[in-house]
C-alpha positions in Angstrom: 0.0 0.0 0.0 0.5 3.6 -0.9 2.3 5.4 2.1 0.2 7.7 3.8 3.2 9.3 6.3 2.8 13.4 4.9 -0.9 13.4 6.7 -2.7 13.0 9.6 -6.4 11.5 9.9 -8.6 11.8 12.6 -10.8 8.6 12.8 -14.6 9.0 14.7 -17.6 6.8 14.3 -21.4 8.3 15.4 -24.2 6.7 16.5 -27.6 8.3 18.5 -27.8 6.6 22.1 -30.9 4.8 20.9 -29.3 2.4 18.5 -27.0 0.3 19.0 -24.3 2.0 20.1 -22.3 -1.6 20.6 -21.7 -1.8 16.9 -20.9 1.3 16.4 -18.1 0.4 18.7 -17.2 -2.5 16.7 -17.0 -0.9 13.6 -14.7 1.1 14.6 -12.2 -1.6 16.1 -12.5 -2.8 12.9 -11.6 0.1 10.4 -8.8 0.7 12.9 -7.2 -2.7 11.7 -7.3 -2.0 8.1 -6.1 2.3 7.7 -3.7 2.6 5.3 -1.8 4.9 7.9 0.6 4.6 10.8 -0.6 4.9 14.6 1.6 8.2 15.1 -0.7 9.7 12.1 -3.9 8.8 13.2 -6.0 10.5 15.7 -8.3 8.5 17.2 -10.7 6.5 17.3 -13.8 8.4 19.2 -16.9 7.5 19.5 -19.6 10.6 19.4 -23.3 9.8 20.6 -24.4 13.3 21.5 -23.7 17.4 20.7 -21.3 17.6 23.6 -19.1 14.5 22.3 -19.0 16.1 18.9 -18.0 19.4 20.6 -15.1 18.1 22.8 -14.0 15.6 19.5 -13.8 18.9 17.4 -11.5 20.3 19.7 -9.4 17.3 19.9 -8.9 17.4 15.9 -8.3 21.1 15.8 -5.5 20.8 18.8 -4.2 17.9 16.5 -3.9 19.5 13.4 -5.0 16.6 11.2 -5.2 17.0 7.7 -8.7 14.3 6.8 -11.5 13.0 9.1 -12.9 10.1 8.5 -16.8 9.6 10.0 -18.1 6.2 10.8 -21.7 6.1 10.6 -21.8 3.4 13.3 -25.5 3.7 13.6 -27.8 6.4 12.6 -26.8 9.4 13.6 -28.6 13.2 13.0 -26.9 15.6 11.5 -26.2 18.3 14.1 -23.3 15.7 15.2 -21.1 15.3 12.3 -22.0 18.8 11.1 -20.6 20.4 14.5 -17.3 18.4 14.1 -17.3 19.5 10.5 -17.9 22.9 10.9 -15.3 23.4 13.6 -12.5 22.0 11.4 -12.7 24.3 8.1 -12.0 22.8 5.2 -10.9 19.7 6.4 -11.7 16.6 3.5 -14.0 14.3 5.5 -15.0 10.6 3.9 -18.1 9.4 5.4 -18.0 5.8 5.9 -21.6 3.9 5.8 -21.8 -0.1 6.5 -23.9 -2.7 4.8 -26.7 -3.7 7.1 -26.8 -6.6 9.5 -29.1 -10.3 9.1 -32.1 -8.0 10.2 -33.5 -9.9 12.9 -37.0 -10.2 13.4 -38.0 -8.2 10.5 -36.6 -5.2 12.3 -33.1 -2.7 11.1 -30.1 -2.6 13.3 -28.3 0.2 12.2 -29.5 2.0 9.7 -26.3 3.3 8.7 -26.7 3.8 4.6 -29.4 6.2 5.6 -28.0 8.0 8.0 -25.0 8.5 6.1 -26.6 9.7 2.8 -28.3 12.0 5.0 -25.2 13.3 6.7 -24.1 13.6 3.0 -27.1 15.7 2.1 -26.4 18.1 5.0 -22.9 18.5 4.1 -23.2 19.2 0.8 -25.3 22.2 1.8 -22.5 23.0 4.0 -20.3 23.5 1.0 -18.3 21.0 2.6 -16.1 18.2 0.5 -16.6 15.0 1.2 -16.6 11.6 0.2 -19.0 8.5 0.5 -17.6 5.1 1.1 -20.0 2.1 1.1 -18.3 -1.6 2.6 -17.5 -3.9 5.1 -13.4 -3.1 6.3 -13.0 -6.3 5.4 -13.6 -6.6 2.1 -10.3 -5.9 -0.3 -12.1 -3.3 -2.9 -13.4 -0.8 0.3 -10.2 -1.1 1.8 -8.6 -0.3 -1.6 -11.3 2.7 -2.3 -10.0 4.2 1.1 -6.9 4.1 0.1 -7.1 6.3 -3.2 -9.3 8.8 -1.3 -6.0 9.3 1.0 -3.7 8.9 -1.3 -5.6 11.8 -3.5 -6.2 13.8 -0.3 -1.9 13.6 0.8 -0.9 14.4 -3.3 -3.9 17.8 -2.5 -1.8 18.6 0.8 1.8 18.3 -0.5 0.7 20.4 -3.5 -0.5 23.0 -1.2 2.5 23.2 0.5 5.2 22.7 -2.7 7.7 25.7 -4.0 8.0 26.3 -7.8 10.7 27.8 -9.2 10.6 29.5 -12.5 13.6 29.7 -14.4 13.5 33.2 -16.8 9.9 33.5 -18.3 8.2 31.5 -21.2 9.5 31.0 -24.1 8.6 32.7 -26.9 5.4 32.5 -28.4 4.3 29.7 -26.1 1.0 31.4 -24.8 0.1 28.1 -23.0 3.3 28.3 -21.1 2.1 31.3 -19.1 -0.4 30.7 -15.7 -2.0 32.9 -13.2 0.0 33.4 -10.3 -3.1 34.0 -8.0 -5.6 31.4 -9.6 -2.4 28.9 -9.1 -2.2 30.2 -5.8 -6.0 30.2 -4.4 -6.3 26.1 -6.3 -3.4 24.5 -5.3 -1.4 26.4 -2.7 1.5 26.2 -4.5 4.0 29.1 -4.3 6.4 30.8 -6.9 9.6 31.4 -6.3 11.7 33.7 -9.3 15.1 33.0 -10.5 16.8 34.7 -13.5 18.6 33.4 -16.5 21.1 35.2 -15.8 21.4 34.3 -11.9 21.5 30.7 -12.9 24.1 31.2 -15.7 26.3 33.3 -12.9 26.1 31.1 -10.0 26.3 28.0 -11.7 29.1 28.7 -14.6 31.5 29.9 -12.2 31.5 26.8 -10.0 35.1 25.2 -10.4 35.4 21.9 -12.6 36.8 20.2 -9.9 33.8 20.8 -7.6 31.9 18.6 -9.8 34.6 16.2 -10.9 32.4 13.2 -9.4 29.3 14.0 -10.9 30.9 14.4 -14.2 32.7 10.9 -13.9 29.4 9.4 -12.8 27.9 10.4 -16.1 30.8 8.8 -18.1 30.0 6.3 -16.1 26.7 5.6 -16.2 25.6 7.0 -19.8 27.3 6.4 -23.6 28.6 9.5 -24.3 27.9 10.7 -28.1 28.3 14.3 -29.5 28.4 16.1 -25.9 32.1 17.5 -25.3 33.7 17.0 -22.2 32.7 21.6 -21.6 29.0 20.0 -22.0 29.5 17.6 -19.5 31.2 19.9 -17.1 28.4 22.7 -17.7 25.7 20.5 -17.2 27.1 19.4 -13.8 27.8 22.6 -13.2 24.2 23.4 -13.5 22.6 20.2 -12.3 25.0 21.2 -8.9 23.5 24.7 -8.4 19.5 24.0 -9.0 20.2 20.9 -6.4 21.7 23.3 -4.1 19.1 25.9 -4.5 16.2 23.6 -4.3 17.6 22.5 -0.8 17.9 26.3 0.5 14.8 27.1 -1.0 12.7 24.2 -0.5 12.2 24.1 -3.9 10.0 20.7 -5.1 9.9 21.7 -8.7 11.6 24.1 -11.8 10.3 25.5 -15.0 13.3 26.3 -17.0 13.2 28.6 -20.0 15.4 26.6 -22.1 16.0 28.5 -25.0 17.1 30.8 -27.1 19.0 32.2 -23.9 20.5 29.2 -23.0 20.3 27.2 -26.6 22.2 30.1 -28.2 25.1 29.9 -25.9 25.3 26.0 -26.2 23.7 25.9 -22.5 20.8 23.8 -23.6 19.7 22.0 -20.4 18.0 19.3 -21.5 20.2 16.4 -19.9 20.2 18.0 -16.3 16.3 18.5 -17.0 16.0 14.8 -17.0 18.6 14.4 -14.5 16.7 16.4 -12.1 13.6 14.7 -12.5 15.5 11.2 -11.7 16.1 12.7 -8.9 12.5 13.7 -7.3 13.4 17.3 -8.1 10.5 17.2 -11.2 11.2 19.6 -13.6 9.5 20.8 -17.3 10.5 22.0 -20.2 9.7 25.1 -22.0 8.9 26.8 -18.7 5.3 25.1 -19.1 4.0 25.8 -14.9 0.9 23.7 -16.2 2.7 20.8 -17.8 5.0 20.7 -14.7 2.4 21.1 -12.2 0.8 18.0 -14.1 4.3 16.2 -13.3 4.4 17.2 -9.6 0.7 15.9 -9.3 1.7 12.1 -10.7 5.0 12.1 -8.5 3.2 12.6 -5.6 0.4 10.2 -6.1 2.7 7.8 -7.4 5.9 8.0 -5.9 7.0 7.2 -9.7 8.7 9.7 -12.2 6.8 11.2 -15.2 8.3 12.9 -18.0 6.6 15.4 -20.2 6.1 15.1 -24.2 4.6 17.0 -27.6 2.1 14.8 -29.0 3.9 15.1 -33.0 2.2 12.3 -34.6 -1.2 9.9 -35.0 -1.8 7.0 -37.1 -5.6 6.1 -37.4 -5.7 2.5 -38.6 -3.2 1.6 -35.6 -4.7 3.8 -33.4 -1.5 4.8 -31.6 0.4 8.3 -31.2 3.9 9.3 -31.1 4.7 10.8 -27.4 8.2 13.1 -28.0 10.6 15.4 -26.3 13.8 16.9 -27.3 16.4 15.1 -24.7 14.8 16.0 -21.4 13.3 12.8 -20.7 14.2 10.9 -16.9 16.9 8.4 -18.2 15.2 5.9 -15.5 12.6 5.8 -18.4 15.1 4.3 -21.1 13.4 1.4 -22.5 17.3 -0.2 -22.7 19.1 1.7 -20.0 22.7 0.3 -21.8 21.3 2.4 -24.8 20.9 6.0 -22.9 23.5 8.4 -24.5 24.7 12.0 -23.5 24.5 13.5 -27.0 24.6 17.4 -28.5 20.7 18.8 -28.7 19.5 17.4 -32.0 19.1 21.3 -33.7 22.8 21.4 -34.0 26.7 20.6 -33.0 26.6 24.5 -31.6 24.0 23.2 -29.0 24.0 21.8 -25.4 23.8 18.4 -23.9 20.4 16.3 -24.2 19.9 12.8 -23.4 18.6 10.3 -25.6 16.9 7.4 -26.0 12.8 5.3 -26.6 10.8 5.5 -23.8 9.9 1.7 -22.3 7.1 0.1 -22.9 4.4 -0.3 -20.5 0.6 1.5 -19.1 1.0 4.3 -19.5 -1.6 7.6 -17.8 -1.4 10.8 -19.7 -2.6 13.9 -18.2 -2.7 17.9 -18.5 -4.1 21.0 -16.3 -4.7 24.0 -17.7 -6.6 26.7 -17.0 -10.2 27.1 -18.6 -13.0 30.0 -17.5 -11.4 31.2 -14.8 -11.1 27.8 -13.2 -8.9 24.7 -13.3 -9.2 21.4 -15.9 -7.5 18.1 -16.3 -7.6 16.0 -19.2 -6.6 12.2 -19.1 -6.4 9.5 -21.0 -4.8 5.6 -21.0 -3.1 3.8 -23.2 0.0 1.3 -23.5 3.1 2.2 -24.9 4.7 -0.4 -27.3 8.2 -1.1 -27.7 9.6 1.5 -29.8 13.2 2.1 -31.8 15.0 5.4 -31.6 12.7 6.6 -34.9 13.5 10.5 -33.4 16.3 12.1 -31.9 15.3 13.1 -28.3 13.2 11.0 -27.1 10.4 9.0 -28.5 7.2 7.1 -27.8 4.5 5.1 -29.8 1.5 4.4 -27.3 -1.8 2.6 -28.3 -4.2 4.5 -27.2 -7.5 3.2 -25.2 -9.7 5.7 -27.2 -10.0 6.3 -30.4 -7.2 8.7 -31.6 -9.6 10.6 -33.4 -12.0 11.3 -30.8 -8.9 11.9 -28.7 -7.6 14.5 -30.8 -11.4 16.0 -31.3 -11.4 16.4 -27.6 -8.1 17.7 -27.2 -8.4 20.4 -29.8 -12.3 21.5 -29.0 -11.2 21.9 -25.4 -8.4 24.0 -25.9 -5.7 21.4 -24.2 -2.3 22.4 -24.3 0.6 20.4 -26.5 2.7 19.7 -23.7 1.5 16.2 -21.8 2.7 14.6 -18.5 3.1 10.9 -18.8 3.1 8.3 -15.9 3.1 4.9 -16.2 0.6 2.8 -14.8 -3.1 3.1 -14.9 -3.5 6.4 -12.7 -6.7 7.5 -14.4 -9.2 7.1 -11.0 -6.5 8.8 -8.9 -6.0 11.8 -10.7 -10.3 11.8 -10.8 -9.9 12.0 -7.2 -7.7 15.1 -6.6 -9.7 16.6 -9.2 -12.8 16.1 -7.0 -11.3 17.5 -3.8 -9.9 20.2 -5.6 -12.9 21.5 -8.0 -11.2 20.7 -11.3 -13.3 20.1 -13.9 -12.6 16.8 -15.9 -12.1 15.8 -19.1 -11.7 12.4 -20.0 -11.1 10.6 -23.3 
């Protein structure tokens, strides 16, 4: 299972006096058993039978600081309970937790808990609270498994709100989509913006001594075939894989958005190879300065604890249904479909360029996914598919995936909607996951 140590959950289960309170009670022995979470992040478990329980309970989470409650509805419960306890904490994310009746005994319910949940639902909903509904005995494998993507989506939500992004220069040029709204960023996701120059990152990190990085730059010759890229390539993309490490660990810095070129590109500073690099690493970084494509990285990482890597979509082939996934050299070498193949090479526009690293992407599932901004408000498109062994057709860094939906519907979609070119590709089958920050977050979906 998925590890849930970046949150804490408070844990309560309700029940009026006049039902039977007992299995309430054991109910919540049971879900205790099965949380995807350690004991040192769970607060908990309570049980609330009247206003004045749900009052003192509140004050308990608050003191505690969790970051998700999860309500048992033990036994039917009215809704001044869970809405006190719910209204004390904020915004907290809440899943409501209802259980499958018992052998009903004489003709007569034991604890009506479906129905007092969905009404506890109702009421929060007109709370403008967010919440989800899970329906299922703890012991059964697909509830257990539903509660874990509802805290897995809810710990990706809280790491986002409290992630660093540094942008590297501005857009590039003409790359409209590359752009994003400081405050609309900042009011979704949390995220902050930190600001770093070109020209700061050329300064600090070119005048770092070669024999500072002497190790890193052996590693590479190690580790990677080394084709076109010079030994001064090598040395400057140390150099500058060095500095951003550094500075992410000053700054608290989770993620970059480089303006690769023409600033860099021009000088033969393309930074393609420590783009990938840096990604490897958990430092996830986009080209092209793309906030939106990166963000879109950050989100999979965190969900996933695996490392995406973002691509154009050049090419589609209707009768094979598949599409070409590519990037220039700044694809996470981990990727490599043959990791003996991964080369250091010049950036494929010229022997007057940078370093970039190349190589096919592997095969696999693969979940692709963009945000973007649309109306004043945040969307995410997604869509599956399974990338198929391919040969090193482009320079850079290529991928053929069969998609899941028809290509031309896909393309209908992406164009009608306004999705952006750049795409953030995980593999694995992430698509319910990413639905579920989406729903704690108010991002409109768009699936294909």
């Amino acid at each position: 299972m998925h590890k849930l140590n970046k949150i804490k959950v408070g844990l309560v289960a309700t029940s009026m006096p006049h039902f039977p309170v007992e299995e309430a009670k054991k109910s919540m022995d049971k879900v205790s058993k099965v949380l995807p979470i350690s004991k040192d992040n769970l607060v908990g478990p309570y049980l609330v039978t009247t206003p004045e329980d749900s009052e003192k309970v509140a004050r308990e989470f608050k003191t505690k600081d969790i970051d998700a409650l999860i309500i048992l509805e033990g036994a039917f419960t009215w809704d001044n309970i869970p809405a006190r306890i719910v209204q004390d904490l904020g915004d907290i994310p809440v899943i409501m937790w209802a259980f499958p009746e018992s052998p009903m005994k004489g003709g007569k319910l034991s604890t009506n808990s479906l129905c007092g949940a969905i009404m506890n639902c109702a009421a929060f909903k007109k709370l403008d609270k967010k919440y989800r509904l899970i329906y299922g005995n703890p012991e059964e494998k697909k509830t257990v498994t539903i509660l874990d993507q509802y805290l897995r989506a809810i710990a990706a939500v809280k790491r986002l709100s409290h992630s660093k992004y540094c942008l590297i220069g501005y857009r590039t040029p003409g790359f409209y989509n590359s752009t994003f709204d400081e405050i609309l960023v900042r009011k979704t996701f949390g995220i902050e913006t930190v600001h770093l120059s070109l020209l700061d990152l050329m300064d600090y990190a070119l005048q770092i001594k070669d024999k500072t990085v002497q190790k890193d730059v052996n590693m590479v010759k190690g580790k990677w075939k080394i084709g076109e890229a010079t030994e001064k390539d090598l040395y400057n993309s140390a150099k500058f894989h060095k500095f951003l490490v550094d500075f992410s660990r000053s700054n608290k810095i989770d993620c970059y958005g480089i303006k690769c070129w023409p600033e860099l590109s021009k000088r033969g500073l393309n930074i393609c190879f420590v783009i990938g690099w840096l990604t490897d690493e958990g430092i996830i970084s986009g080209c092209e300065a793309d906030f939106d494509g990166t963000m879109t990285m950050l989100l999979e990482y965190y969900l996933t604890d695996e490392i995406p890597w973002l691509a154009d979509l050049t090419h589609m082939d209707e009768k094979k249904n598949v599409c070409i996934f590519w990037h220039c050299g700044a694809a996470p070498p981990s990727l490599a479909s043959d990791k003996s193949g991964v080369a250091i090479q010049k950036q494929y526009r010229g022997l007057d360029r940078g370093a970039s690293i190349e190589f096919p992407l592997q095969a696999g599932r693969v979940t692709i996914a963009r945000l973007g901004p649309s109306e004043g408000r945040y969307r995410m498109f997604i869509t599956t598919g399974e990338a198929i062994q391919t040969e090193m057709i482009l320079r850079g860094n290529p991928s053929i995936v069969k998609m899941d939906s028809s290509v031309e519907d896909m393309l209908g979609t992406i164009s009608q909607n306004g999705i952006e070119h750049h795409y953030a590709i995980i593999y694995g089958d992430h698509k319910d996951d990413l639905v579920e920050v989406c729903q704690w977050l108010n991002i409109k979906i768009i699936m294909c």
